[in-house]
C-alpha positions in Angstrom: -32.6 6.7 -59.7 -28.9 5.3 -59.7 -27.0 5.3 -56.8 -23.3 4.7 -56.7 -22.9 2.1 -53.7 -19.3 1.4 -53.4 -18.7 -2.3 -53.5 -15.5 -3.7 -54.4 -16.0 -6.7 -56.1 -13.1 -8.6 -54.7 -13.2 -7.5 -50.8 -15.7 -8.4 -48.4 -13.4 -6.7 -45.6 -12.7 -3.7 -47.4 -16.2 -3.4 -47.8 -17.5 -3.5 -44.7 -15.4 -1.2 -43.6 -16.2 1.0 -46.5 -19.9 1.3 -45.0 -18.9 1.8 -41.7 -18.2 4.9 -42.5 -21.6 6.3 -43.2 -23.4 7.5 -39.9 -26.9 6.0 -38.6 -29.6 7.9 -38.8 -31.8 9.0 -35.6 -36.0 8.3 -36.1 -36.1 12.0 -36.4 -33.4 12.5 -39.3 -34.3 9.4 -40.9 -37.7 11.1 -41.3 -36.9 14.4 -42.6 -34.8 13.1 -45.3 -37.4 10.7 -46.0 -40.3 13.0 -46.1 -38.0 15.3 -48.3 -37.3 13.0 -51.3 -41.1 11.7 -50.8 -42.2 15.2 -51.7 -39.3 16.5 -53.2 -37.5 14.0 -55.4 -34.3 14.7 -53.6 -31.4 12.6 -54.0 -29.1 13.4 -52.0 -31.8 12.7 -49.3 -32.3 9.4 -50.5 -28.3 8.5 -50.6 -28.7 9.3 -47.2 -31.6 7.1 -46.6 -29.5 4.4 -48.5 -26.2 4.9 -47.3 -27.2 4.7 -43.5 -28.9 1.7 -44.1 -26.1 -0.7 -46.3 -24.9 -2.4 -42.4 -28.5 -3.7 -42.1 -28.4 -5.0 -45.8 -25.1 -6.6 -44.5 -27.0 -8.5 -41.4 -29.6 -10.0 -43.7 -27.7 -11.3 -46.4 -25.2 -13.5 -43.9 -28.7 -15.2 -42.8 -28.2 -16.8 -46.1 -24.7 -17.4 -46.3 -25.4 -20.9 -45.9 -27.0 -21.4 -49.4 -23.4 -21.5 -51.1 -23.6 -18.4 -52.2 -21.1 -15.5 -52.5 -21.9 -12.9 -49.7 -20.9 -9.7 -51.9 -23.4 -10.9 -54.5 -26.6 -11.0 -52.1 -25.7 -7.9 -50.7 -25.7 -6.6 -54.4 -28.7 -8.3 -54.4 -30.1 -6.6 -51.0 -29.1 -3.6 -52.3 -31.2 -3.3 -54.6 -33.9 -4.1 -52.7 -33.0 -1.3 -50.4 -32.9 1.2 -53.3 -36.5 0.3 -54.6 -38.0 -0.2 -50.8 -36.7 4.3 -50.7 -38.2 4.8 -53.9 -41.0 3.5 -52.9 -41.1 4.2 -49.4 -44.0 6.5 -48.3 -43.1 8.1 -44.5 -46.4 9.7 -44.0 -47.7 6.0 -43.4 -46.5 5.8 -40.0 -44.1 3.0 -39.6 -40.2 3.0 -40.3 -38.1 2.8 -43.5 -36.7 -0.4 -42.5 -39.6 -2.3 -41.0 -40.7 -1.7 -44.9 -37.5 -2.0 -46.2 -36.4 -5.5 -44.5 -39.0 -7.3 -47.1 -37.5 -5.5 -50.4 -34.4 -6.3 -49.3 -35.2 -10.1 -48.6 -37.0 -10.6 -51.8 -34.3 -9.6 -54.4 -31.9 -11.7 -52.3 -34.2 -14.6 -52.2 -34.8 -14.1 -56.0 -31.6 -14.1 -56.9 -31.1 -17.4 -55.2 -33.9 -19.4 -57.1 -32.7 -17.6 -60.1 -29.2 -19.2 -59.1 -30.9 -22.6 -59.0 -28.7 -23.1 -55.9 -30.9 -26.0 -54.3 -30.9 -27.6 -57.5 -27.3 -27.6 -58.7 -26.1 -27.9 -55.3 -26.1 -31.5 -55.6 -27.9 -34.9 -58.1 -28.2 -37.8 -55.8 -30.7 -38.0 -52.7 -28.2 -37.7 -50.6 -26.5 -35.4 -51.2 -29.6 -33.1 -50.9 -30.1 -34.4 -47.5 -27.2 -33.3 -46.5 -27.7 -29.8 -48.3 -30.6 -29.3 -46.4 -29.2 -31.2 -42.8 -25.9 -30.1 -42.6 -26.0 -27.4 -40.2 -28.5 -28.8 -38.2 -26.0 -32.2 -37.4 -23.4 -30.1 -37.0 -24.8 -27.6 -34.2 -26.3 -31.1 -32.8 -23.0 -32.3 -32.5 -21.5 -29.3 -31.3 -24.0 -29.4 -28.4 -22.9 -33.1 -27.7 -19.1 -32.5 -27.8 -18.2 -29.3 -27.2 -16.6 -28.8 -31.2 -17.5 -29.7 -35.2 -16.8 -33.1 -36.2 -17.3 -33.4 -39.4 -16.5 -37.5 -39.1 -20.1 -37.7 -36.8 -22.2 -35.7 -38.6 -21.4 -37.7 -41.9 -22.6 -40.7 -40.2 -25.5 -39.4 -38.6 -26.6 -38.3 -41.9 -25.5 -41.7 -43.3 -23.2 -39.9 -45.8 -19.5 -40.1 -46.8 -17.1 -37.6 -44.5 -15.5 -36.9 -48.0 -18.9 -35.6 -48.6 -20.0 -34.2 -45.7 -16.0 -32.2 -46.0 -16.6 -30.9 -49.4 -20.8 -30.1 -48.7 -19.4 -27.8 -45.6 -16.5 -26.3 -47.4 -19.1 -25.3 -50.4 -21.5 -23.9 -48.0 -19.4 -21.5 -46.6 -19.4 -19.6 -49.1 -16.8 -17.0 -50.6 -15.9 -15.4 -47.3 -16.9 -16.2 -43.7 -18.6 -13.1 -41.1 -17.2 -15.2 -38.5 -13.4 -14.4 -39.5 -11.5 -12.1 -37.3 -11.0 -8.0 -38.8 -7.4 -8.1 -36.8 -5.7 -11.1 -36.3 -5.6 -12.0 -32.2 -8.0 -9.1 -31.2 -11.0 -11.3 -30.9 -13.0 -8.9 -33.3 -15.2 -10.8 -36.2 -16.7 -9.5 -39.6 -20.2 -9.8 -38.5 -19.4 -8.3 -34.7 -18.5 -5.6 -36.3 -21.8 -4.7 -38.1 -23.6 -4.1 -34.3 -26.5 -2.1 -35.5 -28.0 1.1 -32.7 -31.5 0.6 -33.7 -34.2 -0.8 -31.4 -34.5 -4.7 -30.8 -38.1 -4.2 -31.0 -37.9 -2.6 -34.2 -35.7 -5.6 -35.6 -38.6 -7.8 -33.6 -41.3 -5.5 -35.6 -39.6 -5.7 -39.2 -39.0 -9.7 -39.1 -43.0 -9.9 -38.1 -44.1 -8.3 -40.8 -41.8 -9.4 -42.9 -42.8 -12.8 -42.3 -45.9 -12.3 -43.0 -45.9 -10.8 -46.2 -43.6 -13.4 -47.3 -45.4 -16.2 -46.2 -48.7 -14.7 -48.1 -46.6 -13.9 -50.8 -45.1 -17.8 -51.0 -49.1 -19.0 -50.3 -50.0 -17.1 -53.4 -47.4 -18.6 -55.1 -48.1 -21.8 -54.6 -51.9 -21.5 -55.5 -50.9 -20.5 -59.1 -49.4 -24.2 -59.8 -51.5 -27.0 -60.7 -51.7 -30.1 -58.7 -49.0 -31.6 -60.3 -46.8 -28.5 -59.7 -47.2 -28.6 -56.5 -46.5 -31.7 -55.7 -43.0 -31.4 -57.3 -42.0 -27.9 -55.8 -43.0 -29.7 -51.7 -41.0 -32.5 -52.4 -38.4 -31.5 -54.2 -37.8 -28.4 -52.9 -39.1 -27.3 -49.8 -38.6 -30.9 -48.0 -36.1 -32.1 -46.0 -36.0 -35.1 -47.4 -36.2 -34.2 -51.0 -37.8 -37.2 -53.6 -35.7 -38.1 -57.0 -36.7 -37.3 -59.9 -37.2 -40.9 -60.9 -39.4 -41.3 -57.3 -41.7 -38.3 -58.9 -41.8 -39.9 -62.2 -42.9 -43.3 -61.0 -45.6 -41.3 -59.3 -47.1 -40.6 -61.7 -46.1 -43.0 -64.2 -43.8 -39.8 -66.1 -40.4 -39.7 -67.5 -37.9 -37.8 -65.5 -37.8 -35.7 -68.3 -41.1 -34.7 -67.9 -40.5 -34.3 -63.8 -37.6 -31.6 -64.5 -39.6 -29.7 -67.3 -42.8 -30.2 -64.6 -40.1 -28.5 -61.6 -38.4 -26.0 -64.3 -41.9 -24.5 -65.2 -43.5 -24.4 -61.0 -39.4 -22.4 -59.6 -40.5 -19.8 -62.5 -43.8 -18.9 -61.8 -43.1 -18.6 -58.1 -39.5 -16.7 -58.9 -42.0 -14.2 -61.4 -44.3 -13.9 -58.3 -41.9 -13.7 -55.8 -39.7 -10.8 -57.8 -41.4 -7.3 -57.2 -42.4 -5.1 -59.8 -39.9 -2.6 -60.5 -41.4 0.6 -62.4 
């Protein structure tokens, strides 16, 4: 099934105005057109199911704006997801099209990040992955403290270079920021613009299960890498503190060479994994 989502490439505004335009669905709608391209195969039912669903794609994406990453190209991502989660979306089940939804839509977005290498390429020296990873979390910290950013403290809290800590935050904001205002002086940003009707304790509902499909998924993962595997992908990639690959090597008495191919091999079993099956 191809859909014809209107993105434009170049406009993250234009966009989300663009989507705007398609209505929200009520429980009751959002079943009927669901149960009628279940049974039916139609497609204008499931542009329908799609279209009234591209703010929410929106809303998880910026949850990883912070990876660097240009927003218009995880919501591509995520909306993908969204088009398999209808396809495969069975209403007769009992639960809503986006508590199922939210996972499809996390996974290709989350795919396409490790696919990107992002953590990887974001930076060679140990500290400048600390301050991949810490970045945010000094900086709210701060903000707390002082009442604004200050890029000058959270450089040395994190023992870092400001020049450093400057160019980290500039590449972490990625391509366009949610925060930005639609109008100039009207007080109206990007992201407060995306207010979605549904439920909170549907949103409450969908990150639950999502989170625990994903953290089976990611446990499953990690069971198909061997020992050594392992111990590369937790403290290379998901510490906070991430080892070199020369501290990994000496571990166990490798090359560094040997380290990368070791950490190259473990990111594409769990990306293969991780990536659902499209048929």
């Amino acid at each position: 099934m191809t859909m014809n989502l209107p993105i434009v490439a170049d406009s993250l505004s234009l966009y989300l105005t663009e989507i705007r335009k398609f209505p929200l669905l009520s429980p009751d709608e959002e079943r009927l057109y669901a149960v009628k391209f279940f049974e039916e195969k139609d497609l204008e039912s499931a542009h329908r199911l799609i279209t009234s669903n591209l703010r929410f794609v929106v809303k998880v994406a910026s949850e990883y704006k912070s990876y660097g990453m240009k927003m218009l190209d995880l919501i591509q991502e995520g909306n993908i997801g969204l088009i398999m989660a209808v396809r495969k979306f069975n209403p007769h089940k009992g639960i809503r099209l986006i508590s199922y939804a939210v996972w499809w839509i996390r996974a290709y977005i989350q795919n396409y990040i490790i696919s990107a290498w992002s953590l990887l390429k974001i930076g060679t020296t140990q500290a400048q992955k600390k301050l991949f990873f810490k970045l945010n979390q000094a900086k709210n910290a701060i903000r707390q403290l002082t009442g604004a950013d200050n890029l000058e403290a959270t450089a040395l809290a994190l023992d870092v270079k400001e020049s450093e800590a400057v160019e980290m935050n500039q590449r972490m904001q990625g391509e366009f920021s949610l925060d930005a205002e639609v109008v100039a002086g009207e007080g109206l940003t990007l992201l407060e613009s995306l207010i979605d009707d549904r439920q909170n304790q549907e949103e409450a509902l969908a990150e639950q299960q999502e989170a625990s499909l994903l953290q089976g998924q990611v446990a499953q993962a990690m069971e198909r890498l061997n020992e050594k595997e392992r111990y590369v992908i937790e403290r290379r990639v998901a510490s906070d503190e991430p080892l070199t690959l020369q501290e990994i090597a000496d571990h166990f008495s490798i090359s560094r060479e040997r380290v990368r191919q070791i950490e190259e091999n473990a990111l594409k079993k769990i990306k293969n994994h991780l990536t659902p099956i499209i048929v």
